[in-house]
C-alpha positions in Angstrom: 217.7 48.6 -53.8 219.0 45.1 -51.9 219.0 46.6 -48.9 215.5 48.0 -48.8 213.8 44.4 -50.3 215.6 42.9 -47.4 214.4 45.1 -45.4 210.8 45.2 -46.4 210.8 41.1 -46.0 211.9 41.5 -42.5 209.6 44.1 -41.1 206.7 41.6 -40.9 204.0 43.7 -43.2 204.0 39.9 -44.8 204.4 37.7 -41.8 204.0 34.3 -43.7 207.2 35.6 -45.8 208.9 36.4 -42.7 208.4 34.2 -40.9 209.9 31.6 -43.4 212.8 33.9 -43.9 213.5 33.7 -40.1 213.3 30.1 -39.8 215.6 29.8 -42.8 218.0 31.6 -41.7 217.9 29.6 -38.0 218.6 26.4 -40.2 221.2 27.5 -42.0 222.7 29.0 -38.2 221.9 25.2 -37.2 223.3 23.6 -40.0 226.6 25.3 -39.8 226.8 24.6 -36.2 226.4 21.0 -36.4 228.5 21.0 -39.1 231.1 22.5 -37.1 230.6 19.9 -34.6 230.5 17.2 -36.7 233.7 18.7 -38.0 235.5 18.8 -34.9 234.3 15.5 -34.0 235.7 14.2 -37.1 239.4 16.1 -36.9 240.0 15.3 -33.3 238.4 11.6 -32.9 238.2 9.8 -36.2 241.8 11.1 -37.3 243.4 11.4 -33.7 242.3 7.3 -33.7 243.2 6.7 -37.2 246.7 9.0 -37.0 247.2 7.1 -33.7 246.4 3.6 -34.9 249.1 4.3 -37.8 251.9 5.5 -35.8 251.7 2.5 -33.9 251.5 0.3 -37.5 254.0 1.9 -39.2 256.6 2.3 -36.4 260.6 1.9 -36.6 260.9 -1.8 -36.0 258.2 -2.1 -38.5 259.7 -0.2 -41.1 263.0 -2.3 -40.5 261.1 -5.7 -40.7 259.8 -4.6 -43.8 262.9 -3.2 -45.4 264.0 -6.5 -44.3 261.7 -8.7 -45.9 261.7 -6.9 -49.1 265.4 -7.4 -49.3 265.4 -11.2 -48.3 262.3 -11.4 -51.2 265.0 -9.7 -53.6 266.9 -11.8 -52.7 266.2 -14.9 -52.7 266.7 -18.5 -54.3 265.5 -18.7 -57.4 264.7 -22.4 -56.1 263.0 -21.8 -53.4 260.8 -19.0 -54.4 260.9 -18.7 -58.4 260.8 -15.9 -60.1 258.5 -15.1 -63.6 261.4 -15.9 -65.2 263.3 -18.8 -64.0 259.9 -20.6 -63.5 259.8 -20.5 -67.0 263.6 -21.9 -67.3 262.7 -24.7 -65.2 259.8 -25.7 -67.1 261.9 -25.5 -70.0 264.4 -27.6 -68.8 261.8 -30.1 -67.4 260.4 -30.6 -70.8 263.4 -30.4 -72.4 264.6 -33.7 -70.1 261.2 -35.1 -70.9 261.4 -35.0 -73.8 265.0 -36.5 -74.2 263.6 -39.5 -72.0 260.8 -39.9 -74.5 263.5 -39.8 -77.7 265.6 -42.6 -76.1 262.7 -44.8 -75.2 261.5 -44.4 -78.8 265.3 -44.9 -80.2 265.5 -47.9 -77.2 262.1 -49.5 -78.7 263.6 -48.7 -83.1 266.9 -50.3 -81.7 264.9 -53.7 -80.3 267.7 -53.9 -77.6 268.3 -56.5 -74.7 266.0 -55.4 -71.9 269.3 -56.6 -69.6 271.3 -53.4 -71.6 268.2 -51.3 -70.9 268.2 -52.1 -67.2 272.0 -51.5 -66.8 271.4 -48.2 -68.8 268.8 -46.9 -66.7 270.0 -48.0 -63.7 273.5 -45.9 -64.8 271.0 -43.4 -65.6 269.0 -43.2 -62.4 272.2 -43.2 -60.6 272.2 -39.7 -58.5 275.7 -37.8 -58.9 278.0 -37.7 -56.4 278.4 -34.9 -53.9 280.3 -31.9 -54.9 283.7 -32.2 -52.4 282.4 -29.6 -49.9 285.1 -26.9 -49.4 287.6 -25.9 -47.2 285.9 -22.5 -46.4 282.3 -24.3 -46.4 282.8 -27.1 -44.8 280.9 -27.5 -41.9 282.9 -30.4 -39.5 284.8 -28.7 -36.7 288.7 -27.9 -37.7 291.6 -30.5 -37.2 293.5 -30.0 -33.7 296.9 -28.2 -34.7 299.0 -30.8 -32.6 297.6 -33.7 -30.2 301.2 -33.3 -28.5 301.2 -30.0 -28.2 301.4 -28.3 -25.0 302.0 -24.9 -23.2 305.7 -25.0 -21.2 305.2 -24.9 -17.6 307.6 -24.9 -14.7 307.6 -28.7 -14.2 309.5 -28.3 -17.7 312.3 -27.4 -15.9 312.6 -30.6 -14.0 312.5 -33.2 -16.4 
């Protein structure tokens, strides 16, 4: 049976065999040892440091700084920060004015105008718009005093 081979190995009638039974066993006793130290190592330093290090990362005020970012990023101007989309819109629009420039310098050049009716054109042309009239809930000057002769009655009221 098992038992009896196992047995017959250990009672040292062939000591070489033994002998390299015994010091397999004592590595395999070693090995689990220092792989249980390793292991506790590893659980309470490594992670206590790396559980640590995160809780301090990913703390409230970080959590609302970055819930606050992402919305402002939702949010944003599609001028300031373009999106896939309106990028493309833009550059669309910049070619399409391009190339309406180009068409009336070519129909400019068929036409063999005046270069005084080109001058006035483009100087009508390069003329910016005006301002849009800003609003009265926008507008940023400080409101209109109600009344310059306004004042709170007083007892001195009663003498005049």
């Amino acid at each position: 049976s098992c038992a009896e081979r196992v047995a017959g190995i250990l009672s040292w009638e062939e000591p070489r065999v033994t002998a390299g039974v015994l010091v397999v066993i004592l590595a395999l006793a070693w090995a689990l040892v220092y792989v249980e130290i390793v292991t506790r190592f590893f659980i309470k330093i490594v992670l206590g440091v790396v559980v640590k290090t995160i809780f301090k990362i990913v703390s409230p005020a970080t959590i609302k700084f970055g819930i606050s970012c992402g919305v402002l990023f939702a949010l944003r101007h599609p001028a300031i920060l373009p999106d896939e989309q309106t990028r493309i819109q833009m550059e669309a629009r910049k070619r399409a004015e391009r190339e309406a420039a180009l068409a009336k310098e070519a129909a400019l050049e068929a036409a063999g105008g005046d270069e005084e009716e080109e001058e006035e054109e483009a100087a009508v042309v390069a003329a910016p718009p005006p301002p849009p009239a800003p609003s009265a809930i926008l507008d940023p000057r400080p409101l209109p005093p109600l009344n310059v002769f306004f004042r709170m009655p007083t007892q001195s009221d009663r003498l005049l």
